[in-house]
C-alpha positions in Angstrom: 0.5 -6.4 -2.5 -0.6 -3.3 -3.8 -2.7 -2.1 -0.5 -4.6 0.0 -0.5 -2.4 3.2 -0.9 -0.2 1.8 1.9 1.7 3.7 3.6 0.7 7.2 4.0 -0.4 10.1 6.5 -1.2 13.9 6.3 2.2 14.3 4.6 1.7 11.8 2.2 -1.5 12.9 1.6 -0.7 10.3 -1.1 -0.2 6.4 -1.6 0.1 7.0 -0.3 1.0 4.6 -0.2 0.7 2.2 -0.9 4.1 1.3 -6.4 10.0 9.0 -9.0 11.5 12.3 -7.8 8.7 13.8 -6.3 7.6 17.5 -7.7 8.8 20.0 -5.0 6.7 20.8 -2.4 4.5 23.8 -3.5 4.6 26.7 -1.3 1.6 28.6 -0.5 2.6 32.2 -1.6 2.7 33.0 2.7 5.5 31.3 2.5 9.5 32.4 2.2 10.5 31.1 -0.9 12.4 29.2 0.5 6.1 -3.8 -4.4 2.1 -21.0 -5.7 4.7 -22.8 -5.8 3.7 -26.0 -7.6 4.3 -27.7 -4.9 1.9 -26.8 -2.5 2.2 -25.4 0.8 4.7 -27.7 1.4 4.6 -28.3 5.1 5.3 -32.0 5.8 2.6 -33.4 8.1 3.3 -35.6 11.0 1.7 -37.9 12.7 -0.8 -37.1 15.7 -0.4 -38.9 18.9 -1.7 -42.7 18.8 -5.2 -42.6 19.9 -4.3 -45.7 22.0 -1.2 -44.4 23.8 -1.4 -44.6 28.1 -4.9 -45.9 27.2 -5.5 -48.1 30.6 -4.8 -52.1 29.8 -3.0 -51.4 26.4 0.0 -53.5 25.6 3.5 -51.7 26.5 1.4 -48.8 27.6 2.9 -45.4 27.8 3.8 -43.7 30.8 1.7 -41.0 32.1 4.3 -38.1 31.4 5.2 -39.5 28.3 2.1 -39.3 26.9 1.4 -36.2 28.2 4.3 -34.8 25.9 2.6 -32.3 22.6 3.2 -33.8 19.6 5.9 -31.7 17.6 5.1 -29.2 15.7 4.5 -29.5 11.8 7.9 -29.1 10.1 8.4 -26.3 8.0 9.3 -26.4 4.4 10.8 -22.4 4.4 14.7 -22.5 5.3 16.2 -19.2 5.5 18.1 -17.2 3.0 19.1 -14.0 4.3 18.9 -12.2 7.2 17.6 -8.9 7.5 19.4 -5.6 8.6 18.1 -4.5 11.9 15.4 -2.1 12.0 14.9 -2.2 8.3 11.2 -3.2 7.2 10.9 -4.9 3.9 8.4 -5.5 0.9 9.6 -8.3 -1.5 9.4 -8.0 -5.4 10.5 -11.1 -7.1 11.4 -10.3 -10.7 12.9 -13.0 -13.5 16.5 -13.3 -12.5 16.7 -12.2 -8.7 14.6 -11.4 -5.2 14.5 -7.6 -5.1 13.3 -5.4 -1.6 12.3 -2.2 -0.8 12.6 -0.8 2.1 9.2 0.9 3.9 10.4 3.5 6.1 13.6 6.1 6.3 16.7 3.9 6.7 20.2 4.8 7.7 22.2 2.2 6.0 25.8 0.3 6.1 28.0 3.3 4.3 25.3 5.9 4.1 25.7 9.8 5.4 22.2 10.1 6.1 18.9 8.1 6.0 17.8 7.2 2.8 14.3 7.7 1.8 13.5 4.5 -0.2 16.3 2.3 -0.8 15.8 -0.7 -3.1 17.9 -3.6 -2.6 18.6 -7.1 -3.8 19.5 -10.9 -2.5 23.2 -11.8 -3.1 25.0 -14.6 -2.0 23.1 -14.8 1.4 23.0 -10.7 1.7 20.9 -7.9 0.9 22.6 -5.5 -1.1 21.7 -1.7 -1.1 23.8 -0.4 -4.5 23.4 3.0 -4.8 22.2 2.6 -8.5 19.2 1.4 -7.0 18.2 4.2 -4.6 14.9 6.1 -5.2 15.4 10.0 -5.3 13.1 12.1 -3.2 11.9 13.0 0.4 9.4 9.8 1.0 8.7 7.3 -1.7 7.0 4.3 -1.1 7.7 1.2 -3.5 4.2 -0.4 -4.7 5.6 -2.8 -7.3 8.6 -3.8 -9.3 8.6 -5.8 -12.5 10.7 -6.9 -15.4 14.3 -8.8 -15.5 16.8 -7.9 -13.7 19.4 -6.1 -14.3 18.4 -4.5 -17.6 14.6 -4.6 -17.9 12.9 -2.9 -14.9 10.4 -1.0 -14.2 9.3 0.4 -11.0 5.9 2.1 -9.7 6.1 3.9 -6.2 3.9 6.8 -4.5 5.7 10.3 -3.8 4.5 13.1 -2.5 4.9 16.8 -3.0 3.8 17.7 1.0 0.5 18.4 0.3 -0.4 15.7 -2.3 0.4 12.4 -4.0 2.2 11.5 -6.7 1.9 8.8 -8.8 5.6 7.8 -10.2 7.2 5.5 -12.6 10.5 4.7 -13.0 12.9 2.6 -15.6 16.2 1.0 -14.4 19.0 2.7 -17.0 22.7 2.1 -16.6 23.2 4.8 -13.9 20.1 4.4 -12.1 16.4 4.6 -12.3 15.3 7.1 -15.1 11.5 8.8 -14.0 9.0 8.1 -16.8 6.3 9.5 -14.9 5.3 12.1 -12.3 1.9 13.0 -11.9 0.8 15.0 -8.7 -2.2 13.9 -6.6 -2.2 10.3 -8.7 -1.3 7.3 -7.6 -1.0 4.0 -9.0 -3.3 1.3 -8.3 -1.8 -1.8 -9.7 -0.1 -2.8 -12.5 -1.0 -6.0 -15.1 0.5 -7.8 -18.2 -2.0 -7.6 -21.4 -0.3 -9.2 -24.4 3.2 -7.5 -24.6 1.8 -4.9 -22.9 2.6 -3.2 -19.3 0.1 -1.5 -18.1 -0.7 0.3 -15.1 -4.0 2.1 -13.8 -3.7 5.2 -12.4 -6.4 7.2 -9.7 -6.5 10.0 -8.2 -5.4 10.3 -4.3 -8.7 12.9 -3.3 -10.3 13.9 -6.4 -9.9 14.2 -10.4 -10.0 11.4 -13.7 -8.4 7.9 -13.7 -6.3 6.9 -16.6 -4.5 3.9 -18.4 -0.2 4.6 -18.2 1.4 1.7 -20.5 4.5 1.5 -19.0 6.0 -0.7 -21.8 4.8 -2.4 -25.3 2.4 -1.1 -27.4 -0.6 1.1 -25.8 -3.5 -0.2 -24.8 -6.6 1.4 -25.7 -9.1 1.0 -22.8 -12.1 3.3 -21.9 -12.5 4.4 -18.2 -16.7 4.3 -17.1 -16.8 8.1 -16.9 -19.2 9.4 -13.9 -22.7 10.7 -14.5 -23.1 14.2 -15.5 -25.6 14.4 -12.5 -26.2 12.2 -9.4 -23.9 10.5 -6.6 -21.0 10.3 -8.6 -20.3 14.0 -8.9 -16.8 14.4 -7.3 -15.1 11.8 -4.7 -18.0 13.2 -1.7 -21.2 10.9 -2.2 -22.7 14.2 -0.7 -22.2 16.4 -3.7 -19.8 18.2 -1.6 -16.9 18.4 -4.4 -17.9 19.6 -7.9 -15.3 17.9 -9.4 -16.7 14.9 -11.7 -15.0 11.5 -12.4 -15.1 7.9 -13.1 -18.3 5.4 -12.2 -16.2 3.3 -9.9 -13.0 4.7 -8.1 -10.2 2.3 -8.6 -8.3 0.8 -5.7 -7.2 -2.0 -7.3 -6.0 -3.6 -10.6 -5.3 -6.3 -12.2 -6.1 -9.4 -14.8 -6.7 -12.4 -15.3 -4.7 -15.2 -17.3 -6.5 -14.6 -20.4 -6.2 -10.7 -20.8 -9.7 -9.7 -18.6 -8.8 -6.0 -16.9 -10.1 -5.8 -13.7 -10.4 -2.9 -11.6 -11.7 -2.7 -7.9 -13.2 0.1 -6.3 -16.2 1.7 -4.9 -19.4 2.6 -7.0 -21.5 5.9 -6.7 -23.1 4.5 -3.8 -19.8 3.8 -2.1 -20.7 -0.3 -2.6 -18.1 -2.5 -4.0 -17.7 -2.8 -7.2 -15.6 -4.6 -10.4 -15.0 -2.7 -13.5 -14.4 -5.3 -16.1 -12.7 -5.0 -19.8 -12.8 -8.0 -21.3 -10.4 -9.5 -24.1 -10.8 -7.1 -27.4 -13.3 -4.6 -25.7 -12.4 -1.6 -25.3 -15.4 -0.3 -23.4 -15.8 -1.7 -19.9 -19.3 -3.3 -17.8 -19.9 -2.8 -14.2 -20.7 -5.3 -12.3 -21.7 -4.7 -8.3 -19.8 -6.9 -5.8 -20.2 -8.3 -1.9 -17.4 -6.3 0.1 -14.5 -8.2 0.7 -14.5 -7.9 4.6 -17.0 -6.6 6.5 -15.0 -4.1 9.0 -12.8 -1.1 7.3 -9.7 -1.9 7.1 -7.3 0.5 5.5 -3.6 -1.0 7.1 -4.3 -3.8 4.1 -3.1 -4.3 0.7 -5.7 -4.1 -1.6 -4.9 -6.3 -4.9 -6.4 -8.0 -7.8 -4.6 -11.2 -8.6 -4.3 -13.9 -11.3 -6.7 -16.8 -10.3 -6.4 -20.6 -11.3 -8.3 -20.7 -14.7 -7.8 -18.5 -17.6 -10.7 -16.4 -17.0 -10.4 -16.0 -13.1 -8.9 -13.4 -10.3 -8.2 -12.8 -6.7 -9.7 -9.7 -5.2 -7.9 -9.6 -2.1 -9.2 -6.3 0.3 -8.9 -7.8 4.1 -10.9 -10.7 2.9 -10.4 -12.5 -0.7 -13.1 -12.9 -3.3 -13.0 -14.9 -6.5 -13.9 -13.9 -10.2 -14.7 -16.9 -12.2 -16.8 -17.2 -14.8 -17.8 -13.4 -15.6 -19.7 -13.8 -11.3 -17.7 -12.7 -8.0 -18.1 -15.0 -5.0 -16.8 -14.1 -1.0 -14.8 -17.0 -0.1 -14.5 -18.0 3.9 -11.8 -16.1 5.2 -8.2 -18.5 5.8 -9.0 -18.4 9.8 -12.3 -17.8 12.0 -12.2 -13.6 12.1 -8.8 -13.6 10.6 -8.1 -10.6 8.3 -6.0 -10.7 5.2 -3.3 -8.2 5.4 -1.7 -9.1 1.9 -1.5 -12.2 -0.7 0.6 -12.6 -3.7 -0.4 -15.4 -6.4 1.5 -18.5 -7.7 1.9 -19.0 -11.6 -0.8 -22.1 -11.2 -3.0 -19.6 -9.5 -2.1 -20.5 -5.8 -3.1 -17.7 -3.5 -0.9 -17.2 -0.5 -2.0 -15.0 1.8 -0.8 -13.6 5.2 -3.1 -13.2 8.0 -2.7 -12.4 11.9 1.2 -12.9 10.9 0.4 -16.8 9.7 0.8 -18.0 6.2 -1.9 -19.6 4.5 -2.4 -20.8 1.1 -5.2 -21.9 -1.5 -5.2 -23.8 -4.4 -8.7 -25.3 -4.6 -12.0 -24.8 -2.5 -9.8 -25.2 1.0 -7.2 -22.9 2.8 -3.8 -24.8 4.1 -1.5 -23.5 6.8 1.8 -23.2 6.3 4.1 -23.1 8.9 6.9 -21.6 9.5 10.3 -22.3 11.3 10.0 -21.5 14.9 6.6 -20.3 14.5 7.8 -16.8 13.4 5.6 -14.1 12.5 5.4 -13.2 8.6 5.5 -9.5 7.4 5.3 -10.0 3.8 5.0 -13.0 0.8 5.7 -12.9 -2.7 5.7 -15.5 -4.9 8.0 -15.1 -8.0 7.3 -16.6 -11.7 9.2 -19.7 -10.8 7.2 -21.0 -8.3 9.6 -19.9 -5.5 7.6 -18.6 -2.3 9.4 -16.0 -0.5 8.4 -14.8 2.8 9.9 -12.0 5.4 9.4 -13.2 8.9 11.3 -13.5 12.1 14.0 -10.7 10.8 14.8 -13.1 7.9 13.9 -13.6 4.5 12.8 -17.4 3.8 12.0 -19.1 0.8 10.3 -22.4 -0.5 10.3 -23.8 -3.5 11.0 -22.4 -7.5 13.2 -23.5 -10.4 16.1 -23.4 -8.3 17.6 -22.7 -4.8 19.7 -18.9 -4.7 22.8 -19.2 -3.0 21.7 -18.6 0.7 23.8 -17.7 4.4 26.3 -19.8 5.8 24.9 -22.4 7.9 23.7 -21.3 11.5 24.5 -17.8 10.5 20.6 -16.8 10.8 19.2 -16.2 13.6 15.4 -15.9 14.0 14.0 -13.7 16.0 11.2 -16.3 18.0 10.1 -13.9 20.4 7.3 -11.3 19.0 8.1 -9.7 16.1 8.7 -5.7 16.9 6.2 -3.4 17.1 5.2 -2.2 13.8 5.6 1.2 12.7 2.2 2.6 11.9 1.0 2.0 8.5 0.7 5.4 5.8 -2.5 5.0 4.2 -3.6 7.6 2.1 -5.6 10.4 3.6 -9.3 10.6 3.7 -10.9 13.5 2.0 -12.8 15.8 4.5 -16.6 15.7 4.4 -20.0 16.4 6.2 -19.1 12.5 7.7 -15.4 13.3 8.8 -15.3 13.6 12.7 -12.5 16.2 12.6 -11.9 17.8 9.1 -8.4 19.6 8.7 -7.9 22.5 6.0 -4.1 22.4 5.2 -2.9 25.5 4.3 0.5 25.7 4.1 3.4 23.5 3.6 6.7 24.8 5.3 10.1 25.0 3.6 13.1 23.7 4.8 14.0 27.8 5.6 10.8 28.7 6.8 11.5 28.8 10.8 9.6 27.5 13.8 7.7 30.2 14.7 6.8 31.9 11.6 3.9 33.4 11.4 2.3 33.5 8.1 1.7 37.1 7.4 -0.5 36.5 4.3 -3.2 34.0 5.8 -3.3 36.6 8.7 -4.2 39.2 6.3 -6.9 37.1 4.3 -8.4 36.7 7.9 -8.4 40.0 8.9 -12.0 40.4 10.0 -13.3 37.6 9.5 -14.4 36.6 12.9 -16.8 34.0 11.5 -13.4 31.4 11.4 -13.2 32.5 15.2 -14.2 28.6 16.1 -11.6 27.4 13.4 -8.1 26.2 15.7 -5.3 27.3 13.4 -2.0 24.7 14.0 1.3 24.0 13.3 1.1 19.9 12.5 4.5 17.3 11.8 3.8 14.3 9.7 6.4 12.2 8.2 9.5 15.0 9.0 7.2 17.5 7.4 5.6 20.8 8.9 2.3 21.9 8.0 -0.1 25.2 9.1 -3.8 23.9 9.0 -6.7 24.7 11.0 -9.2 22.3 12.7 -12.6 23.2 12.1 -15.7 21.7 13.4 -18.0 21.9 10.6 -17.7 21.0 7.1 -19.4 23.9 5.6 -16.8 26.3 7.3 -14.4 23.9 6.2 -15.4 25.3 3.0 -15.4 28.7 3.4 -11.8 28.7 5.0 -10.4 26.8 2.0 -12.0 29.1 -0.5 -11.4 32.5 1.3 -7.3 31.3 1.4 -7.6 30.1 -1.9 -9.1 33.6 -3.3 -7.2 36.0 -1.4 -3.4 34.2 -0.8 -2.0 34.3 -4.7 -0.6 31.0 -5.4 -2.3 28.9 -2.4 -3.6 26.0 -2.7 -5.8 24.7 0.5 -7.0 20.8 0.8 -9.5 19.7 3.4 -8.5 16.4 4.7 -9.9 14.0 7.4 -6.8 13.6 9.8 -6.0 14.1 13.1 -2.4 15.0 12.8 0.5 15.6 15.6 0.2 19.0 16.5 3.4 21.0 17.2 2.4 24.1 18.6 -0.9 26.3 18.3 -1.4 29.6 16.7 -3.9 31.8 18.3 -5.4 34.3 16.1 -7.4 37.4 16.5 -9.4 37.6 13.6 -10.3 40.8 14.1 -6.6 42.4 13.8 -5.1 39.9 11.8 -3.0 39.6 14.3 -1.3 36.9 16.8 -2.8 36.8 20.2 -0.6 37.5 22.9 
């Protein structure tokens, strides 16, 4: 699932999340230099109780307690494959040839000197595998997608960041590792889609700035981005007119296509309504067309993806909820449960949508959603389906698998043990930083990123001196913030305006800065108290 930039806070200021060396972190010059099986669902049905069992006068009735007994629970067609390392959180990325993972968050693994930052692993004989060939440089990266053959055809697209910003990366598996193809600061990639014998991805920006086309491999694909309007709502990523940066007529979030070569990418329109930019087979130019939201309530812990429907001509727009594009029209289908939201969803090669939601599995073929259950009732984290058919799910602190070409070589018997109690708590989802605006409660101007040298209570002579005088930032908070491992200075301020005027007086008058207003709330580490009128710290 590529969510919606997964996996991302003020030090992602990424997708974050949520698809590769980052560039280093750029130092403001106050600073020392310091990623359905044909079969179905699969879950074998049993029989309900006998509506005549215990019934008064029937023949050989049933006693009482007996046929007070719950009728067994559906069995499940998922056995398990491969346990998973404690405290490791997985994505799954079935390519042709093997089940690969990624791992979500810093990791100390079996071996390791230190905690690796995004380790990519794959199924072996029962085991996950960590090689060191497969280890992602850099300080966070988070693993959107993987795709290809493996072991000598992959290719890889993850979000980075620099500190301050996103970067959108792609990587190609070489004999000693993965080789970085591209690295573009405050970019991320939105989805990646096959078109011909083409790979090709769709890059956006993670505040403001142009969308492009990356082919990752085959021959380039020619396709024009709607540009925004010279004038009107569409002038910068603000709705406001707050940014004067101009760029595309729908911000992506999403892409995809369908069987039959459609692009589709998902976003927001001008008016911040949903909407589907569509290139269709041997067009280069695209249409818009408006669509229903896919869920009613925000929800940025999903994945948001676009996915190969049944028919040629026909997609998955999964956001929290799922809508169907069929026929050139987009309709909202009912959600898989009453309320339930759709945290993620991977498609089958016959167009099968699975989809996890509330930690259940659920899948749809036709007009009808179909539960499928799992062993011991466990709680799923993640599905992917691979291009055999084979339905993989991590659940319970295993890996589990239905269906596809063939079986892999899985544990020992009984060597799996499933966590049936509650699943652990999970770690709070990175999604990629809102940018600040007159409708952010609490807008953030980050003005600094530390360096590993720069110590604790440094006290950022430069930004003291651009103050100097200034007393009308006296209602501005100036902080030290921690997000991800990283240090920032920022200030809270209260409006948006003086928002503004901060970022552009730092901006002016420290060489080499580079201020971003953001909508966060970060963990604050300590508080700076300034007097503006000296320049310097209050006692």
């Amino acid at each position: 699932m590529i969510g919606r930039r997964t996996w991302w806070g003020l030090g992602g200021l990424v997708m974050a999340m949520a698809g590769c060396g980052p560039a280093p972190a750029p130092q403001a010059a106050d600073g020392p230099r310091a990623e359905a099986a044909t079969q179905g669902p699969g879950a074998a049905r049993t029989a309900g109780t006998s509506s005549t069992a215990g019934a008064p006068g029937a023949a050989g009735g049933v006693k009482a307690d007996e046929a007070a007994k719950p009728a067994p629970p559906p069995k499940s067609a998922f056995a398990p494959v491969a346990q998973i390392p404690e405290e490791v959180e997985l994505r799954l990325h079935p390519v042709e040839g093997a089940l690969l993972v990624s791992t979500s968050n810093l990791t100390m693994l079996e071996g390791e000197q230190e905690a690796v930052a995004a380790a990519v692993g794959v199924l072996k004989d029962g085991k996950i595998e960590f090689p060191k060939r497969l280890h992602l440089p850099g300080w966070w990266v988070s693993v959107i997608g993987v795709h290809g053959r493996y072991p000598d055809q992959l290719d890889l697209i993850a979000t980075g960041t620099t500190g301050r910003t996103g970067v959108a990366e792609h990587y190609a598996l070489g004999p000693k590792g993965w080789v970085q193809r591209v690295s573009d600061a405050g970019q991320w990639f939105t989805g990646v889609a096959s078109m011909g014998s083409s790979l090709v991805g769709l890059v956006g920006p993670t505040m403001i700035g142009p969308s492009r086309f990356v082919t990752l491999r085959g021959p380039r694909v020619g396709l024009t981005i709607t540009p925004a309007p010279r004038k009107g709502e569409c002038r910068g990523f603000d709705f406001e007119g707050a940014s004067r940066y101009s760029e595309t007529e729908v911000r992506p979030e999403a892409f995809g296509a369908t069987r039959d070569g459609t692009a589709l990418s998902y976003g927001l329109d001008c008016k911040g309504e949903s909407a589907l930019e569509i290139w269709k087979p041997g067009e280069r130019r695209s249409t818009i067309l408006p669509i229903p939201a896919p869920f009613d309530e925000k929800a940025d812990d999903v994945r948001k993806l676009i996915l190969p429907g049944p028919g040629d001509g026909e997609a998955w727009i999964v956001d929290g909820g799922v809508l169907r594009y069929q026929g050139g029209e987009v309709k909202k289908i009912d959600p898989p449960a009453k309320g339930a939201r759709v945290l993620t969803a991977s498609a089958a090669p016959d167009g099968t949508l699975w989809a996890l939601a509330d930690g259940a599995l659920f899948a749809r073929k036709g007009d009808a959603w179909e539960q499928a259950p799992l062993p011991d009732g466990v709680k799923a984290r993640d599905v992917a389906v691979g291009s055999d058919g084979a339905v993989w799910v991590a659940a319970g602190g295993a890996i589990l698998k239905h269906g596809g070409a063939g079986e892999a070589a899985g544990a020992a018997p009984g060597s799996i043990q499933l966590q049936k109690g509650p699943p652990p708590k999970p770690r709070e989802n990175r999604t990629l930083p809102r940018p600040g605006g007159p409708k952010c409660p609490q807008n953030l101007v980050v003005l600094y990123t530390f360096s590993k040298t720069a110590p604790d209570d440094y006290d950022f002579p430069l930004t003291r001196k651009a103050l100097k005088g200034r007393t009308e930032f006296s209602p501005a908070r100036f902080v030290v913030t921690r997000d991800m491992g990283q240090r920032f200075f920022a200030a809270f301020v209260p409006t948006w305006d003086l928002a503004k005027k901060l970022e552009e007086r730092i901006k002016t008058d420290v060489q080499g800065s580079t201020p971003q207003i953001v909508c966060a709330t970060p963990e604050v580490v300590r508080e700076l108290k300034l007097d503006l009128k000296t320049g310097e710290v209050a006692k």
